[in-house]
N, C-alpha and C positions, 0 to 999 in steps of 0.2 A: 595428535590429531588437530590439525584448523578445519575454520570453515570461509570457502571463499561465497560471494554472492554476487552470480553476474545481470543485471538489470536489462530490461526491453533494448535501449538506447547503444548497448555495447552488443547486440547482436542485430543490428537490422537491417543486416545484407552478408553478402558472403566473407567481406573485407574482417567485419566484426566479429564471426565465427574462425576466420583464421589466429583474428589476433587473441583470443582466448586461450590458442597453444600455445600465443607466446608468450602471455605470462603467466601459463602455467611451468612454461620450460623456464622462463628468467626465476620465477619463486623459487624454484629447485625441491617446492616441497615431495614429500612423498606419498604424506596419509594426508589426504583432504576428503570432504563434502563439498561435491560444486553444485550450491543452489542458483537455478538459471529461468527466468520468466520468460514470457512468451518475445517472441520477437517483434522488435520495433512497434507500431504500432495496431498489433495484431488483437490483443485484447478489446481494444475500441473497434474494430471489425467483427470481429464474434459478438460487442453488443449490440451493431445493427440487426445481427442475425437474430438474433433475443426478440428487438424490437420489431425485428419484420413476420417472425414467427406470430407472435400477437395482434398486430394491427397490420400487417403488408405481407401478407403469404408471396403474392406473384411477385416480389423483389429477392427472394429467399437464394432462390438458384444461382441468381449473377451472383450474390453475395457471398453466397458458398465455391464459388467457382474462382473468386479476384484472389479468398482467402488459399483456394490450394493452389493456385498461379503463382503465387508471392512466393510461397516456400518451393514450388518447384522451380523457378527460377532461381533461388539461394543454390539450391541444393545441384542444380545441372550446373553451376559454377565451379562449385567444391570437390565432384566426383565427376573425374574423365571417364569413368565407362557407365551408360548408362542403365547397365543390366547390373548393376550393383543393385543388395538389396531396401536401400535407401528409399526407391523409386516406388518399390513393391508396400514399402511403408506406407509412405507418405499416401498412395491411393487410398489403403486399407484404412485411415483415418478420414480418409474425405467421404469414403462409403459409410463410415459409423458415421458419422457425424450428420449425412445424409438420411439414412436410416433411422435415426433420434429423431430427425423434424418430422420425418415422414409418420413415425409411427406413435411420439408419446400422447400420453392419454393425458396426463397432466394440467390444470390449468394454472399449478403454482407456478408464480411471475419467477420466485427466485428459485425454485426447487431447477426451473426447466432452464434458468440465469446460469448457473453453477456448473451443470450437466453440458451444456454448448461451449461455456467459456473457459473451461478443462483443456479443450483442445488445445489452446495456446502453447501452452505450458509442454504438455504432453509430446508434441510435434516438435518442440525447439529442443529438448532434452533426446528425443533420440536423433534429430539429427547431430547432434555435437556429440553426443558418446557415438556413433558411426565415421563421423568427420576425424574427431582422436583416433581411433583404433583404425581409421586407413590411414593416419600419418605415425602409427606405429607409436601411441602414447595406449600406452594400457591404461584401463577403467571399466568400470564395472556400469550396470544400468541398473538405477535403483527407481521404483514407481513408487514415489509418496507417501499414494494412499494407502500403500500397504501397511504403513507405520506410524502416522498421525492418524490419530483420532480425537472424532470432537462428536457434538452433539447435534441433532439435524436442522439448526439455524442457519439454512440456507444462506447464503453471500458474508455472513457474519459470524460463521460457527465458532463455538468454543471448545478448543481445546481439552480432552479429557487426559491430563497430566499423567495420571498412573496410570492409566492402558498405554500412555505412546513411551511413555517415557521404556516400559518395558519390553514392547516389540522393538522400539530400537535399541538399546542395551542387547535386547536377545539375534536382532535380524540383520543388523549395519555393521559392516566391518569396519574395524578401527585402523586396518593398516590398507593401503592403499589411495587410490582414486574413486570415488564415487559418484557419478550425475546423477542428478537427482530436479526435480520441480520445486519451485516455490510454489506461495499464495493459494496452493490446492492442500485436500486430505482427501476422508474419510469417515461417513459419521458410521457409529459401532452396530448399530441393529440390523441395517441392510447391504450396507456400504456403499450404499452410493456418495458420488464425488461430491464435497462440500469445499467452500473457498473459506479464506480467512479475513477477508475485506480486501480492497485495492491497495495497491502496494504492501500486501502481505506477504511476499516473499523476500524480505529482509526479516519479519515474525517468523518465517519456518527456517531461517539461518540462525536465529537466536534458539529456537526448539532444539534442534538439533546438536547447539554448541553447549546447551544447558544440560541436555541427558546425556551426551558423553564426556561431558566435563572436559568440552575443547578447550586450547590453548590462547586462541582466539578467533575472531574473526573479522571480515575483511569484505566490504561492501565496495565492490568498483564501480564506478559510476564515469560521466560524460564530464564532469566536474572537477576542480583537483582535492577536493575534500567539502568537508563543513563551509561554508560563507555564513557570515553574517547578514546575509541577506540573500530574497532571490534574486540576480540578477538579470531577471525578467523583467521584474519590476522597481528594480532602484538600480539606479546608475553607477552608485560608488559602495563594495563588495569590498571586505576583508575574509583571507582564509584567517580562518580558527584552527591556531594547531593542537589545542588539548583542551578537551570540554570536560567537566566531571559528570557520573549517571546523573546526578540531580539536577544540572543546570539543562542537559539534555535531555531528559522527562520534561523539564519544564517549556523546553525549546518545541519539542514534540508534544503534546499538548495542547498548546497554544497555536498549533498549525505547519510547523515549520517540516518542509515536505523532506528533508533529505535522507530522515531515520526515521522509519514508521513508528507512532506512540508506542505498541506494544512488543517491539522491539525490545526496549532496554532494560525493563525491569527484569526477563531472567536472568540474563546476561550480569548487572549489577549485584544480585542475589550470589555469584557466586565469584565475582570479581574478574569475570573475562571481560577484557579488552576488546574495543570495537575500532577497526581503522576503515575510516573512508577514501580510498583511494583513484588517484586519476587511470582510466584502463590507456588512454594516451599518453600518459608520463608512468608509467606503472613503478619506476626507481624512487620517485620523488616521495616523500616522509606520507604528504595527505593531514588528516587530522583522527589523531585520539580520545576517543571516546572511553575515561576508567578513572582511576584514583586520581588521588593529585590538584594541582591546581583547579580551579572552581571554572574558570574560564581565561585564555589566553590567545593572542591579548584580550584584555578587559575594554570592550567596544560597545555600543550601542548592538541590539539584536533586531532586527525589526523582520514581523511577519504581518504578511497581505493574505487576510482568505477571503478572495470572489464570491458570486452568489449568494449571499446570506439572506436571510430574512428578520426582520426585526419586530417580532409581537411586541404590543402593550395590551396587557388589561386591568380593569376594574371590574370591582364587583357592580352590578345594576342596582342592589339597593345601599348603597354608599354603605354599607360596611368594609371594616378593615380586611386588608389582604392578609388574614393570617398562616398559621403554620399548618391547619390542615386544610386550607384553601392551596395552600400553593404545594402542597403534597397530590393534593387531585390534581395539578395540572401537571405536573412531572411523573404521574399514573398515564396522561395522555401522551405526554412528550414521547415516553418510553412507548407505547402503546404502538403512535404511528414511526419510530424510529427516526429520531428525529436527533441529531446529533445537538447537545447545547455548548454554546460556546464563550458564552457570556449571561450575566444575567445580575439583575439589581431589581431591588425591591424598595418599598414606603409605605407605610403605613395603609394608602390608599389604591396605588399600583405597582405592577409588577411588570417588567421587562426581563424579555431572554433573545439573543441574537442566536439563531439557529440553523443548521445543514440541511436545507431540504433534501437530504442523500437521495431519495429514495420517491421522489415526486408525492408524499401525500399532504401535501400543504392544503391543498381544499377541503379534504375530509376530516384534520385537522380543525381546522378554523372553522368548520360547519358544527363542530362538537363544544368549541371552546364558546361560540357564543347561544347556546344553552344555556352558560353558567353566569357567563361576562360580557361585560361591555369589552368588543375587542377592535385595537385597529392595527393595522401592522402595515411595515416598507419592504418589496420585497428587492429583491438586486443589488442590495448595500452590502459595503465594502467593511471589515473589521479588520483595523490595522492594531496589532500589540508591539509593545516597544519594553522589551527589557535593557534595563543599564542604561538610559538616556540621560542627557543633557538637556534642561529646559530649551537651548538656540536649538539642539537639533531635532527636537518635538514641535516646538515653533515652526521650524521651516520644513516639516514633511508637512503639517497641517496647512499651510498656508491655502488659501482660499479654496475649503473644502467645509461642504455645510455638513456640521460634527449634527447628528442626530442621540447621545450618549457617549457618556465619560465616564468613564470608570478607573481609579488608580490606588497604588497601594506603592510601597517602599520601593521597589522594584522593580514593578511594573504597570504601564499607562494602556490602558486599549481602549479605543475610540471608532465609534459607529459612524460611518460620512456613507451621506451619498453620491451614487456613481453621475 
């Protein structure tokens, strides 16, 4: 048994749904898991829908209507007859989907987040197990939620190990083809749909490859592997043909988008192999993520995360910032979810460069100075740099005002503003 994962970008039109048989037919394999996310960018449409549900009811309709446009258009590409039962689908989701905004009672932001943004997922996985099995590739349609379960932390849920690990061991066949969703489950008390964060469905490729003890697994992406950088935002990119788990926990971690953080540690835990491969060159090697070599080549790593905010506090009556001072602010951090990403301390202040993931930075900072003197930057840029050269730290900083430094054997990560 592998496990393939096919991402937003290798499905987001009819072109990209083709080319998924063909490199299911060039793999040759036989027993897969095909974990597949929503299409193109469909997920950031369903959170308008989120957003409009809340604050913009009268934009809701168009919004729901661009969203089942997009997939009926893939899908009148792919199927010549239009009374196939494709058609009869895709409506059946537009009316559920319909039907949720119309009628939940709900006022949880992420409860009713999760519930909306299921469709993605849902809707791209049956049309490609319908698209196979009209081009005569047998597979099977597997839902999820039926078999990850996590706990009801809406947008962020956690994985309850030994219940999933056991419904799939008991529910998932090991020989064959399987489609299947990313980045969605199941929490166990009522079941309703819970996600695993953004680009979690390379995390539900790793679940899946951990409780049936796959042989490995295989993330296609728009990319020809790992870079050493994004090259979004740096001009000169090396592929990385073989990363070990730890340099790549550490890669991920520290921001680097290509392997989601919680990705690698099952995966590592039982010594499966991770290949990141191009779905446009699907022949070509890619890069390996498993034993072996710590990093090759041995290059500079450089990661850029956007939007950050950068707290400082102190205490108001000039006492020291100590260990159960900065334990109550990491009470709040966790409190408003607040992702840290960095953070240094002195005897009299405290710095943490943080995710506003989840917009509650006012409510945040209205708590925090209760306690402390607080000021913070918001918008700043935290660049990390494993394996550098002083000239090549030198010349990505050049004329950029550093706001915080921070460095150790390794690695340099530096706060600038935009």
């Amino acid at each position: 048994m592998k496990v393939f994962k096919f991402g937003g970008a290798s499905i987001k039109n009819a072109e990209g749904v083709k080319n998924i048989l063909s490199v299911l037919k060039m793999s040759e394999e036989k027993d897969l898991i095909v974990v597949v996310s929503a299409m193109g960018k469909m997920t950031n449409l369903l959170e308008e829908i989120v957003v409009n549900y809340f604050s913009n009811p009268s934009e809701i309709k168009s919004t729901i209507s661009k969203f089942y446009e997009f997939h009926l258009t893939i899908i009148t590409e792919l199927f010549n007859n239009n009374s196939h039962p494709i058609f009869n689908k895709l409506l059946k989701f537009n009316n559920e989907l319909q039907l949720f905004v119309g009628h939940n009672k709900s006022n949880d932001y992420s409860f009713v987040y999760d519930q909306i943004v299921s469709f993605g997922e849902l809707i791209s996985t049956t049309i490609i197990s319908e698209y196979l099995s009209e081009c005569k590739f047998k597979n099977k349609f597997l839902d999820v939620r039926s078999v990850i379960k996590t706990n009801a932390n809406y947008r962020e849920a956690k994985v309850n190990w030994e219940e999933t690990q056991k419904k799939i061991i008991n529910s998932v066949s090991t020989t064959g083809v399987s489609i299947t969703q990313g980045f969605i489950a199941s929490e166990g008390s009522h079941n309703f749909t819970t996600t695993l964060g953004r680009e979690g469905s390379d995390y539900t490729a790793a679940i899946f490859a951990y409780c049936l003890n796959a042989i490995s697994v295989t993330i296609w992406k728009d990319v020809p592997g790992v870079l050493n950088a994004d090259p979004r935002h740096f001009k000169k990119t090396q592929l990385l043909s073989h990363i070990s788990y730890r340099e790549a926990i550490e890669l991920a971690f520290y921001g680097a988008t290509v392997i989601h953080p919680k990705t690698l540690q099952p995966l590592q835990r039982k010594e499966i192999p991770l290949f990141v491969k191009s779905f446009y060159h699907p022949k070509n090697t890619g890069t390996c993520v498993g034993k072996g070599v710590f990093l090759n080549p041995k290059v500079a790593c450089l990661i850029l995360k956007e939007d950050q905010v950068l707290i400082s506090l102190s205490s108001l009556d000039f006492s020291f910032m100590m260990e159960d001072t900065i334990g109550d602010v990491f009470k709040l951090l966790y409190e408003f979810q607040m992702k840290v990403n960095l953070i240094q301390n002195s005897a009299i202040s405290f710095s943490v460069c943080i995710d506003n993931k989840f917009d509650k930075l006012d409510s945040l900072l209205k708590r925090l100075r209760e306690t402390f003197r607080v000021s913070w930057n918001e918008s700043v840029i935290l660049y990390t740099i494993r394996h550098s050269k002083n000239s090549e730290t030198k010349e990505l900083l050049k004329g950029k005002e550093i706001l915080l430094r921070q460095e150790s054997r390794e690695t340099i990560q530096f706060v600038v503003k935009t």
